[in-house]
RODO-2510 file (C-alpha; in nm, 4 decimals, decimal comma):
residues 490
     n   res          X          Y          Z
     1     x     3,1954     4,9056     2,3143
     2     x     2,9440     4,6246     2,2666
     3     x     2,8205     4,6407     2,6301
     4     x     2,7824     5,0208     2,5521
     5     x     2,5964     5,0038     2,2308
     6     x     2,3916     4,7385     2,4272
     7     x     2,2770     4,9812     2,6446
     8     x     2,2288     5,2538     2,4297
     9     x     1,9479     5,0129     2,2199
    10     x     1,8014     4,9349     2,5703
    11     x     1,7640     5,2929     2,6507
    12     x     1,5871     5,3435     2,3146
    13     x     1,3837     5,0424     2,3611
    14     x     1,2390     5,1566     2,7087
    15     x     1,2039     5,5541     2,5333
    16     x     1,0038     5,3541     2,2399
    17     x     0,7831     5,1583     2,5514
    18     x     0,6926     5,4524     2,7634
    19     x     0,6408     5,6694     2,4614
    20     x     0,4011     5,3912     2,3374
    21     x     0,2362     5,3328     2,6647
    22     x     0,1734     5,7047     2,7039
    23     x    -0,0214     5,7445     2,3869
    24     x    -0,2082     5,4547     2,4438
    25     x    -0,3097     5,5453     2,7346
    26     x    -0,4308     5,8688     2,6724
    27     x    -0,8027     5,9179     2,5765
    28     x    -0,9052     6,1770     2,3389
    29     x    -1,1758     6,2130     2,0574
    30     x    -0,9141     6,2681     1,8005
    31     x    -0,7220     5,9564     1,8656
    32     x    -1,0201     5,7553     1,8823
    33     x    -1,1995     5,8401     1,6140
    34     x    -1,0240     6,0123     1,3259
    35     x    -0,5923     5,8361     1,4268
    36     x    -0,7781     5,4717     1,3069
    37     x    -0,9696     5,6237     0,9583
    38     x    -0,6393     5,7594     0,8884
    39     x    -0,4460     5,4849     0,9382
    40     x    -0,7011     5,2589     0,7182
    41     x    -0,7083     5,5154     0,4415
    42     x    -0,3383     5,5213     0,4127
    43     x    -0,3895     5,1227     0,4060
    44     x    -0,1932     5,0234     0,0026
    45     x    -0,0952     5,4085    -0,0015
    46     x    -0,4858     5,4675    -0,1031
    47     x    -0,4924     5,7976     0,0209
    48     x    -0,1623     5,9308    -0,1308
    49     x    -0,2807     5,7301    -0,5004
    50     x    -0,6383     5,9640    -0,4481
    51     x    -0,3980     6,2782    -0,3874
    52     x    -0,1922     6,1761    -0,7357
    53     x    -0,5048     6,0642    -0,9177
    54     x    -0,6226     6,4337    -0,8405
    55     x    -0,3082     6,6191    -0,9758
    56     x    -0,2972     6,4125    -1,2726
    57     x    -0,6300     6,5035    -1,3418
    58     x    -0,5842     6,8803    -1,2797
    59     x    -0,3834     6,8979    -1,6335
    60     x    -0,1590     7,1550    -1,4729
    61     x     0,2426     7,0204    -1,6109
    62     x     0,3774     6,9785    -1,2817
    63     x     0,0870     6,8404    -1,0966
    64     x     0,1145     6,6011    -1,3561
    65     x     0,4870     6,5360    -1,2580
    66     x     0,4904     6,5675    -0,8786
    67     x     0,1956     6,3125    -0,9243
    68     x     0,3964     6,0584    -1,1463
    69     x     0,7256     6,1169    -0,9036
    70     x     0,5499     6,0632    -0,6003
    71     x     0,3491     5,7367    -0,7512
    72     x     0,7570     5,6418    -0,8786
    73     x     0,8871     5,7291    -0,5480
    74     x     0,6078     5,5137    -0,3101
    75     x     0,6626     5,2127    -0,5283
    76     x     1,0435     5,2043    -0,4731
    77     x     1,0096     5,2931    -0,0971
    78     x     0,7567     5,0061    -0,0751
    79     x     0,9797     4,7720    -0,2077
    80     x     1,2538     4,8567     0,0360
    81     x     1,0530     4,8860     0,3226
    82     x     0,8870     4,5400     0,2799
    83     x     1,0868     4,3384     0,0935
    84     x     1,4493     4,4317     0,2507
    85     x     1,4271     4,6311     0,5528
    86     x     1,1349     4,4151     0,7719
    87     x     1,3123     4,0893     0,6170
    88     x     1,6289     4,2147     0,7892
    89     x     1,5077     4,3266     1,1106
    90     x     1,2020     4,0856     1,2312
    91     x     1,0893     4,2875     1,5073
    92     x     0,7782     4,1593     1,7269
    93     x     0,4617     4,4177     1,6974
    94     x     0,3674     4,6039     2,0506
    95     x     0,1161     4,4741     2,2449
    96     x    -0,2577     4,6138     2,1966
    97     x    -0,3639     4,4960     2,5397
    98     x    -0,3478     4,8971     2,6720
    99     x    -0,4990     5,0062     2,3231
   100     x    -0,8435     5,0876     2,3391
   101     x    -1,0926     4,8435     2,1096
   102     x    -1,2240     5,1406     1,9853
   103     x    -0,8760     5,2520     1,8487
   104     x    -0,7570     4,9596     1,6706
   105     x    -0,7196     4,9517     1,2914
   106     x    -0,9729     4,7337     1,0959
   107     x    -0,6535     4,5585     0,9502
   108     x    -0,4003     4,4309     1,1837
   109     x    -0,0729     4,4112     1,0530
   110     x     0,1174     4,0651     1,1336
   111     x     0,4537     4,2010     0,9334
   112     x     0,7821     4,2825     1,1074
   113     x     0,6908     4,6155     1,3024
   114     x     1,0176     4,7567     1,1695
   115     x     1,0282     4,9463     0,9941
   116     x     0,6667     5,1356     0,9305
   117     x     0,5621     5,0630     0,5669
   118     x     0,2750     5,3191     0,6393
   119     x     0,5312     5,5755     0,7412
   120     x     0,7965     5,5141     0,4973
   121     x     0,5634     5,5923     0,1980
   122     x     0,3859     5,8968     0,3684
   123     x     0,7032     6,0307     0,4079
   124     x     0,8290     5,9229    -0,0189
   125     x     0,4950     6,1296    -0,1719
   126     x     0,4798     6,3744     0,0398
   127     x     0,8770     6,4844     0,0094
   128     x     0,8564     6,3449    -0,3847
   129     x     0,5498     6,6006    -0,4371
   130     x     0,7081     6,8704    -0,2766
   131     x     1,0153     6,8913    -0,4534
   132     x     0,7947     6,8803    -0,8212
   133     x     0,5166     7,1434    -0,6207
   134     x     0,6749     7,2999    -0,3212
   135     x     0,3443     7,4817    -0,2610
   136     x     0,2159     7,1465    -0,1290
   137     x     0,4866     7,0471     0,0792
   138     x     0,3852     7,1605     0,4073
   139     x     0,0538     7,0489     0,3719
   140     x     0,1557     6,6792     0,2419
   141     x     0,4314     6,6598     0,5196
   142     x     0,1771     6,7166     0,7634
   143     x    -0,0791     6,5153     0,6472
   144     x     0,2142     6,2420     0,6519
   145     x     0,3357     6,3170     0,9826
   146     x    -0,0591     6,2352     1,0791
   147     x    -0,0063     5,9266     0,9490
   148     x     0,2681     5,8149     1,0985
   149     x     0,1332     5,8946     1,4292
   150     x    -0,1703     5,7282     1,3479
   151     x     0,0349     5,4225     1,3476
   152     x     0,1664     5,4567     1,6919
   153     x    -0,1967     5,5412     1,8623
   154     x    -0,3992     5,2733     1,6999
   155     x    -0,1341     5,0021     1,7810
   156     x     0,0493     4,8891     1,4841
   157     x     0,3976     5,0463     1,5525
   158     x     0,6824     5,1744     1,7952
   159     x     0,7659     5,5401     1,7591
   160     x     1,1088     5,4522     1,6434
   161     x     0,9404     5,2320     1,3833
   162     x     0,7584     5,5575     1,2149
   163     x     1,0713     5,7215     1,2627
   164     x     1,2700     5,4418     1,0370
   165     x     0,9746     5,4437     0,7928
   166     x     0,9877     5,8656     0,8000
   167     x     1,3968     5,8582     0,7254
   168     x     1,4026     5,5623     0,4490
   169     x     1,1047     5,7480     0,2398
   170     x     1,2798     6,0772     0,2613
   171     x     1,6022     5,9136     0,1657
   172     x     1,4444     5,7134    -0,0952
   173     x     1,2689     6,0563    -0,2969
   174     x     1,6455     6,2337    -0,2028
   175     x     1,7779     5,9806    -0,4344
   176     x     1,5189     5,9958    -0,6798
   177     x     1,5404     6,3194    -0,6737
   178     x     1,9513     6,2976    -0,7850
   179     x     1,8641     6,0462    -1,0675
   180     x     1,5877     6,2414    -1,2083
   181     x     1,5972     6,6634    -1,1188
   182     x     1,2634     6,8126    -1,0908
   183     x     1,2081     7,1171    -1,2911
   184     x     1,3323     7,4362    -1,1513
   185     x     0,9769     7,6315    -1,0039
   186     x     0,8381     7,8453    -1,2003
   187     x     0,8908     8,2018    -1,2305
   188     x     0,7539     8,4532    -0,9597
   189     x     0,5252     8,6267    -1,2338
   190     x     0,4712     8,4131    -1,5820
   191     x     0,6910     8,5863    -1,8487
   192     x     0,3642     8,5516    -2,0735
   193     x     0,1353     8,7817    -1,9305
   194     x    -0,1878     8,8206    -2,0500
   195     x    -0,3334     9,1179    -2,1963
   196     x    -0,7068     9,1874    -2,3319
   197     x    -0,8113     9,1515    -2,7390
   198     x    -1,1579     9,1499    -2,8672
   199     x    -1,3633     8,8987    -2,7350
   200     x    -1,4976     8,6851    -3,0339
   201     x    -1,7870     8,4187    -2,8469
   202     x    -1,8747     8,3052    -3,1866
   203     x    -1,5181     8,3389    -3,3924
   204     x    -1,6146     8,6166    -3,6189
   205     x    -1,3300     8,7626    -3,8288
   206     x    -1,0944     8,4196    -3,7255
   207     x    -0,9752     8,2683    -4,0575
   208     x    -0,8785     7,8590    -3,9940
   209     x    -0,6286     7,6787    -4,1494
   210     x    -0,6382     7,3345    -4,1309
   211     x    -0,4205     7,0343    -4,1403
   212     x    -0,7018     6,7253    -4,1907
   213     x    -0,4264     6,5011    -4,2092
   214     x    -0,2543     6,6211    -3,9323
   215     x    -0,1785     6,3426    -3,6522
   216     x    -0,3832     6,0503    -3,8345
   217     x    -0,6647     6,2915    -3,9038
   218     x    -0,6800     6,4568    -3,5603
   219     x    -0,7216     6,7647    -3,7443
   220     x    -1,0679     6,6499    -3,8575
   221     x    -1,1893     6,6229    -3,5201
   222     x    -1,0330     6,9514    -3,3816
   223     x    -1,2364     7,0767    -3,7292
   224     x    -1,5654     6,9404    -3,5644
   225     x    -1,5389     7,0714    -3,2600
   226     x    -1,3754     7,4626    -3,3819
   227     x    -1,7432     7,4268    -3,6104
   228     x    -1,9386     7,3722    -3,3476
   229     x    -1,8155     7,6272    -3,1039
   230     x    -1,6837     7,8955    -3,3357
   231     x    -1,9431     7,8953    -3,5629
   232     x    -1,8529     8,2119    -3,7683
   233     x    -1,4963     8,1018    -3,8246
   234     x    -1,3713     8,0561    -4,1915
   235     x    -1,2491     7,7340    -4,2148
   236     x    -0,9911     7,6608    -4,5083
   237     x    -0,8795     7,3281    -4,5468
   238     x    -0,5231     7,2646    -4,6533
   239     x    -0,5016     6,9571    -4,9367
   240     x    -0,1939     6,6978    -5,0019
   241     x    -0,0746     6,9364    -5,2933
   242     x    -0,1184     7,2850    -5,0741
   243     x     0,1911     7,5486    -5,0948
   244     x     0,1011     7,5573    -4,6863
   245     x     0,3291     7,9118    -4,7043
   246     x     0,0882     8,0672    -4,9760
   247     x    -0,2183     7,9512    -4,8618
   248     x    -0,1256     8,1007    -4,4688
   249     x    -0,0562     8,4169    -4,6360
   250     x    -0,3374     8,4700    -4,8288
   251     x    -0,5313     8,3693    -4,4661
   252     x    -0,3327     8,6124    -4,3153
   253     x    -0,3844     8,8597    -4,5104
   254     x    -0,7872     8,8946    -4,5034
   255     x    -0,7874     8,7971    -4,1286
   256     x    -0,8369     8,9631    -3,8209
   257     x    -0,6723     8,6893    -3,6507
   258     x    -0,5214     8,3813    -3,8167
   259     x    -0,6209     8,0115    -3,6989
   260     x    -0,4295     7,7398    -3,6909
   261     x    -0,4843     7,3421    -3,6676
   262     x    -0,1987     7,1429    -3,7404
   263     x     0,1631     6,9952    -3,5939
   264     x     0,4854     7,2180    -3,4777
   265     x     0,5751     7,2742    -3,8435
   266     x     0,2399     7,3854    -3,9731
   267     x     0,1944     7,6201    -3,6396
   268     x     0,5439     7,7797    -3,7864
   269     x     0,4244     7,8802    -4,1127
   270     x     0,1140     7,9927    -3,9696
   271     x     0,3218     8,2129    -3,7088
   272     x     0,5400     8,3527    -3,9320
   273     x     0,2543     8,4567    -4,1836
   274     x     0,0723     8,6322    -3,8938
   275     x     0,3629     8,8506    -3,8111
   276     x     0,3803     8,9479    -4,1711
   277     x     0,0211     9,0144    -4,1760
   278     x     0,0907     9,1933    -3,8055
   279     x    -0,2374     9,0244    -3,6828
   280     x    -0,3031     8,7374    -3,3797
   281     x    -0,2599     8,3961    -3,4012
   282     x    -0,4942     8,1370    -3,2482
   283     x    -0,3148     7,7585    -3,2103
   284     x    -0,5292     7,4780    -3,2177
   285     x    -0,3590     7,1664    -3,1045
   286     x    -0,3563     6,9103    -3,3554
   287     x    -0,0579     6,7889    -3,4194
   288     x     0,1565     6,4636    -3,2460
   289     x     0,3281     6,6429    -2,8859
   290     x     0,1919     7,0326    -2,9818
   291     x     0,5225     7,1555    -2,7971
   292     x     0,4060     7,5009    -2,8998
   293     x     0,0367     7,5202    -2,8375
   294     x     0,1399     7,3790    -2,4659
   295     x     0,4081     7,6332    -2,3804
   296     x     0,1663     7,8822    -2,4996
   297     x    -0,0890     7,7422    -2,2994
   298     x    -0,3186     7,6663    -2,5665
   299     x    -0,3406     7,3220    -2,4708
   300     x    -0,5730     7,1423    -2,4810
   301     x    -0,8246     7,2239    -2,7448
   302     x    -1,0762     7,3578    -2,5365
   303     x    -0,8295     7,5867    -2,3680
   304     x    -0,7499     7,7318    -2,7342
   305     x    -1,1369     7,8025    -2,7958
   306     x    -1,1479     7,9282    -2,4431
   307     x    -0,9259     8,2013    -2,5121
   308     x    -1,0468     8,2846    -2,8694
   309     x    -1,4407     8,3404    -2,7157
   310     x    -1,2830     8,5224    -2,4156
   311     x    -1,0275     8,7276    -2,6105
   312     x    -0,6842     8,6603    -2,3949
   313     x    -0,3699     8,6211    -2,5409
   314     x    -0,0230     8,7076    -2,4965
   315     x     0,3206     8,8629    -2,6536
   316     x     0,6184     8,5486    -2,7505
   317     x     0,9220     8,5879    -2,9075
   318     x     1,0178     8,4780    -3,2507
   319     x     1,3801     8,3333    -3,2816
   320     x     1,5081     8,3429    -3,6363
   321     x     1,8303     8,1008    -3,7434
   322     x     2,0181     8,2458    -4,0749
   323     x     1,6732     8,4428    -4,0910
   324     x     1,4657     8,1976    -4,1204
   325     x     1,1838     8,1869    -3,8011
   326     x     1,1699     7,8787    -3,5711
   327     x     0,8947     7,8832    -3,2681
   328     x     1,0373     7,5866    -3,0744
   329     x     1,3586     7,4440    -3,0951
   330     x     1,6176     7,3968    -3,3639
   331     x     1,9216     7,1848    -3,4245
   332     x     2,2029     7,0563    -3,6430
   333     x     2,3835     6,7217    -3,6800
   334     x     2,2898     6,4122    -3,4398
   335     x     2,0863     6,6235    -3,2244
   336     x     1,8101     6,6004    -3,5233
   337     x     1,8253     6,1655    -3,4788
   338     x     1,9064     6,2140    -3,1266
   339     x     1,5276     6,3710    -3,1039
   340     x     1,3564     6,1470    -3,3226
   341     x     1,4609     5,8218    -3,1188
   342     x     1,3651     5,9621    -2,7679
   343     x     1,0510     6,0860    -2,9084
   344     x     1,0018     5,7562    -3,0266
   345     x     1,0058     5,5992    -2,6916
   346     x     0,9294     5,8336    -2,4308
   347     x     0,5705     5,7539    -2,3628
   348     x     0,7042     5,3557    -2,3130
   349     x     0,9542     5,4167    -2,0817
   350     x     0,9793     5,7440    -1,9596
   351     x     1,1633     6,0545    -2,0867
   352     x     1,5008     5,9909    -1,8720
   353     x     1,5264     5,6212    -1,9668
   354     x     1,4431     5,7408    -2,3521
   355     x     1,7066     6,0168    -2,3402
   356     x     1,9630     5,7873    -2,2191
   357     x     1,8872     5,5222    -2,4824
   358     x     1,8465     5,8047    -2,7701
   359     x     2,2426     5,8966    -2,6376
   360     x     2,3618     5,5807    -2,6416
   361     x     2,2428     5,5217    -2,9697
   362     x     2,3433     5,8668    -3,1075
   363     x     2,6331     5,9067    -2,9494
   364     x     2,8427     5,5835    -3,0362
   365     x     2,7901     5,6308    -3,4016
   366     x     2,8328     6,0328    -3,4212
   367     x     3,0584     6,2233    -3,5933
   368     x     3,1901     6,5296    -3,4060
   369     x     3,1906     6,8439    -3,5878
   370     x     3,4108     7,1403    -3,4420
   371     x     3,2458     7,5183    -3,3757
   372     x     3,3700     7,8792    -3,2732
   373     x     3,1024     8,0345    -3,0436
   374     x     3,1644     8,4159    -2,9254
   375     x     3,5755     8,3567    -3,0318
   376     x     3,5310     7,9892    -2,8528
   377     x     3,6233     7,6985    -2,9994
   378     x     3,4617     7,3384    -2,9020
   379     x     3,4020     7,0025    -3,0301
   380     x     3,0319     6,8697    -3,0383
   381     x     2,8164     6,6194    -3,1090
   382     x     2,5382     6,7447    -3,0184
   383     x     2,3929     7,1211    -3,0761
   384     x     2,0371     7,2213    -2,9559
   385     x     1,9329     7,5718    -3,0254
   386     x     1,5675     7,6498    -2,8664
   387     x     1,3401     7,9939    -2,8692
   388     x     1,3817     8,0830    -2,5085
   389     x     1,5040     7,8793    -2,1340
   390     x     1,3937     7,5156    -2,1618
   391     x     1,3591     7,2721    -1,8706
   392     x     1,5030     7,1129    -1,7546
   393     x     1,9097     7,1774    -1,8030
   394     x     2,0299     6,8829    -1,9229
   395     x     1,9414     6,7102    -2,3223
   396     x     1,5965     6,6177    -2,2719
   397     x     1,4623     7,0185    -2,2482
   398     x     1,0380     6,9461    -2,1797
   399     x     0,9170     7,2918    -2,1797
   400     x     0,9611     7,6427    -2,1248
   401     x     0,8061     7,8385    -1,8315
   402     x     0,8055     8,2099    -2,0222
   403     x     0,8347     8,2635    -2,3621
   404     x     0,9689     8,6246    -2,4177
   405     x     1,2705     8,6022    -2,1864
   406     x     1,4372     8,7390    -2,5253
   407     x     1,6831     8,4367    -2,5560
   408     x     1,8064     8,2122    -2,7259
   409     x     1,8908     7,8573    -2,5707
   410     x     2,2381     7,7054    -2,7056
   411     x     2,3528     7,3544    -2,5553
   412     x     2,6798     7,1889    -2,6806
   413     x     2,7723     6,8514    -2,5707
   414     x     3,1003     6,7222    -2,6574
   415     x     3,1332     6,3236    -2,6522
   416     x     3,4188     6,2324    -2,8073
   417     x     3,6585     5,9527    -2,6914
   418     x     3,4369     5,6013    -2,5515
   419     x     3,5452     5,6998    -2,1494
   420     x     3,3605     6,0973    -2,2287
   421     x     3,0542     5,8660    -2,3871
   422     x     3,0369     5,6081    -2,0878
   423     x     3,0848     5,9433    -1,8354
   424     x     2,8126     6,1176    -2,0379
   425     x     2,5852     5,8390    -2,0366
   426     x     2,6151     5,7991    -1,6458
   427     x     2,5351     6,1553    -1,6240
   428     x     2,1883     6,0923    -1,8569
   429     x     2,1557     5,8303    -1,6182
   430     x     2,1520     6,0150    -1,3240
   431     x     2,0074     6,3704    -1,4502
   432     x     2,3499     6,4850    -1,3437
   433     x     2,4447     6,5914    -1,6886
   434     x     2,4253     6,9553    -1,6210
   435     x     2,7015     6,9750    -1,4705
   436     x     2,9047     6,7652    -1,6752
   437     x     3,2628     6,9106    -1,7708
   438     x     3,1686     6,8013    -2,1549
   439     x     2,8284     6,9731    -2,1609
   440     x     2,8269     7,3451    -2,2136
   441     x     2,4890     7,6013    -2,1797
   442     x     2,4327     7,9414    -2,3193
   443     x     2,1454     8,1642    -2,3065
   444     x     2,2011     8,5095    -2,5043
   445     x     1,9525     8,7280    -2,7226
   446     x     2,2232     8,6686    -3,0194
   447     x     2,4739     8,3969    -3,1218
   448     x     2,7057     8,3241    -3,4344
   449     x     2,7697     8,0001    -3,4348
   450     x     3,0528     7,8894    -3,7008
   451     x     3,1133     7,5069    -3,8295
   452     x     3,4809     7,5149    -3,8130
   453     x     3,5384     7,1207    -3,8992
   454     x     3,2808     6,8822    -4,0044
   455     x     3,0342     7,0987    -4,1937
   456     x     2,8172     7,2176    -4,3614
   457     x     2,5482     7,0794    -4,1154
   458     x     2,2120     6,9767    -4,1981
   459     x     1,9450     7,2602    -3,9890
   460     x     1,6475     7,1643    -3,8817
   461     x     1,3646     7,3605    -3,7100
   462     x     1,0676     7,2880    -3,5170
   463     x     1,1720     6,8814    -3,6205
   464     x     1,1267     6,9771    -4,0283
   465     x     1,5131     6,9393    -4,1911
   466     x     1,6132     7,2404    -4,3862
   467     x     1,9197     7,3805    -4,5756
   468     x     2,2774     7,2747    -4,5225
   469     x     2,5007     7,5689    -4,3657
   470     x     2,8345     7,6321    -4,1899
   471     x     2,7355     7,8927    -4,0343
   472     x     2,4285     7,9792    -3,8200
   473     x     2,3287     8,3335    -3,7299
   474     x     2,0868     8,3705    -3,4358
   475     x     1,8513     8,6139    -3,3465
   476     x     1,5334     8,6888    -3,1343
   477     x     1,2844     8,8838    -3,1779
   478     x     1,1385     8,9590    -2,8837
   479     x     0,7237     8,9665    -2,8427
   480     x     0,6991     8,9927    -3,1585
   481     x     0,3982     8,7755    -3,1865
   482     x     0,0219     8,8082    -3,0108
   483     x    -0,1476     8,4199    -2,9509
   484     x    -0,4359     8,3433    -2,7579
   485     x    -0,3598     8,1773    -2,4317
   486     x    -0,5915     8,0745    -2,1708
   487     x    -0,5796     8,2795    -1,8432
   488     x    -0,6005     8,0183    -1,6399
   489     x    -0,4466     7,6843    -1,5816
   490     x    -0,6294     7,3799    -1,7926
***
């Protein structure tokens, strides 16, 4: 057996030779020329931090997360590949002596040859990408494939090194991939489609309500700059003391479309008080995350005035708990504290890291209540409710790709007993909490939920607490509501 595996690792050393030999050999413009300004761009993963640098900056969602997972994904595949795998296998680099001068990389490596570092994060961005944006995946996989060929004709690597390098990368954004889901791709044609309102260039017949205090006086600025480019705009300015509901209807009411600068709860008001008034609703993003105003794609401010001077906007639904309208998201119980602690530490450590604290610390000091949904009974301890599909499935739902689907999105989670909390909090750990036993998911245009033990529950909507109830009655009212929404992607 020994004698046999022997050979077989001969056999593959001779392939890796010849193969080696026979590209080195082989004279071509290409592999003279452009194989060794590859190779030294992809020197530190330069050229694949340039790719992410430009998705980040393209403020497109999930450029912005295929750039962060593939950034994620290199760094761990690095690690491995330098600091375990060429530890463990010290293999001597080929000899350059039938490379061409002309060929050889500006840097020569004097690391193990096995595996290829190069390779092994070409092969992590490019897969890690493609999985967040798999419009880019052929191209990146490509472009990595380059690279690790680069490798082999300018001298730094057998082909069976790029090959180990290739396998550990893709293996490495596989399991990634497992820990943290990307979000489902988005829908063949955007739920929100855009249809064509008066232009307004200079914001005649806009009335804007403002929030100064809003986000430690970010509505001030977002003032400034609606001044300066919608000059004819009404601006009313909403004081400590304001009755925020009167003062949006009385807007409303003498508008021809009804501004808005302010957080998730002031955008609510406003949104209700235009569909009273039956007129548009501009969203100017002011507040602390502007969950609504980014769905919408009114995000960011420019986008909003964008929209406004062009006059493009689209139909979203309105969901209404126990009558009472909710743009975002809603919730009862823990789910309310469950929020406010992964909010509170996302941007530190990341949204999956912050959901799993927020559900360790929710979880273990809950108190279950018991509800009847559609003649089902279940025991929860935690209850979102949102205004159409979130992403990703799971408790830590980011952002909707449509919103007039017509639904409403129910998610139950049922922790009780410690070993269901330490199983639940594995699955958080692992983004595998979809498919959970404990974890249930509905998505229907009406719901009657009813607090069987435990209540009445505190509601809350769009993050502001409301009444107590013990039983919620759901509703949607589909495109109900016209906002202005950029046509394009900001």
């Amino acid at each position: 057996m020994i004698d046999w595996l022997n050979r077989i690792m001969q056999d593959v050393d001779n392939l890796d030779v010849a193969v080696f030999e026979g590209i080195a050999t082989t004279h071509s413009p290409i592999l003279d020329r452009v194989m060794p300004r590859l190779s030294d761009a992809a020197d530190h993963s330069v050229l694949w931090l340039g790719v992410a640098g430009a998705l980040g900056l393209s403020r497109d969602r999930r450029a912005k997360r295929a750039a962060l997972r593939g950034v994620v994904t290199i760094a761990a595949t690095s690690l491995i590949a330098n600091q375990v795998a060429k530890r463990t296998n010290r293999r001597i680099r080929p000899s350059l002596s039938s490379v061409p001068i002309a060929r050889l990389s500006r840097r020569l490596p004097t690391s193990s040859s096995f595996p290829s570092g190069h390779a092994a994060s070409a092969a992590a961005f490019a897969t890690a990408v493609g999985l967040e944006m798999p419009v880019l995946s052929v191209p990146l996989r490509t472009l990595a494939g380059l690279v690790g060929f680069s490798r082999v004709s300018t001298g730094a690597h057998y082909p069976s090194d790029v090959a180990a390098g290739w396998l550990l990368g893709t293996a490495v954004a596989g399991v990634g991939a497992r820990l943290v889901p990307p979000a489902e791709p988005p829908s063949a044609i955007r739920g929100t489609d855009v249809i064509r309102l008066a232009a307004r260039p200079t914001g005649s017949g806009v009335v804007l309500v403002v929030n100064p205090a809003s986000h430690s006086g970010e509505g001030k600025r977002v003032l400034q700059e609606v001044r300066r480019e919608l000059p004819d705009a009404e601006v009313v300015e909403l004081a400590e003391d304001s009755d925020v509901e009167a003062v949006m209807r009385e807007s409303a009411s003498r508008a021809e479309v009804l501004g808005v600068a302010g957080g998730d709860g002031t955008v609510r008001t406003a949104a209700a008080a235009a569909r009273e008034a039956d007129v548009p609703l501009a969203v100017f993003p002011a507040g602390t995350f502007n969950h609504f105003a980014k769905d919408a794609w009114a995000f960011p401010l420019r986008a909003a005035i964008t929209a406004v001077k062009q006059g493009t906007a689209a139909k979203v639904d309105l969901a209404y708990l126990n009558d009472q309208l909710f743009l975002n998201t809603a919730s009862v119980g823990a789910y309310t504290d469950f929020v406010a602690i992964r909010e509170r530490n996302e941007k530190r450590i990341g949204k999956p890291l912050a959901a799993l604290y927020a559900g360790a610390r929710t979880l273990l000091r809950s108190q279950p209540i018991t509800v009847r949904v559609d003649d089902r009974t279940a025991e929860v301890d935690l209850l979102f409710l949102g205004n159409s599909e979130y992403q990703p499935h799971g408790f830590a739902p980011s952002f909707r790709e449509r919103l007039d689907d017509g639904l409403v999105d129910l998610r139950m989670l049922d922790a009780s007993g410690l070993g269901a909390t330490l199983t639940i909090l594995a699955s958080l750990l692992t983004g595998q909490l979809g498919r959970h036993k404990r974890y249930h998911e509905i998505h229907a245009p009406s719901l009657r939920i009813e607090v069987v033990e435990g209540g009445p529950v505190r509601i809350a909507r769009d993050g502001e607490l409301g009444e107590e109830a013990e039983v919620l009655d759901l509703r949607v009212d589909r495109r109900a509501l016209t906002v202005f929404r950029h046509e394009g992607v900001y």
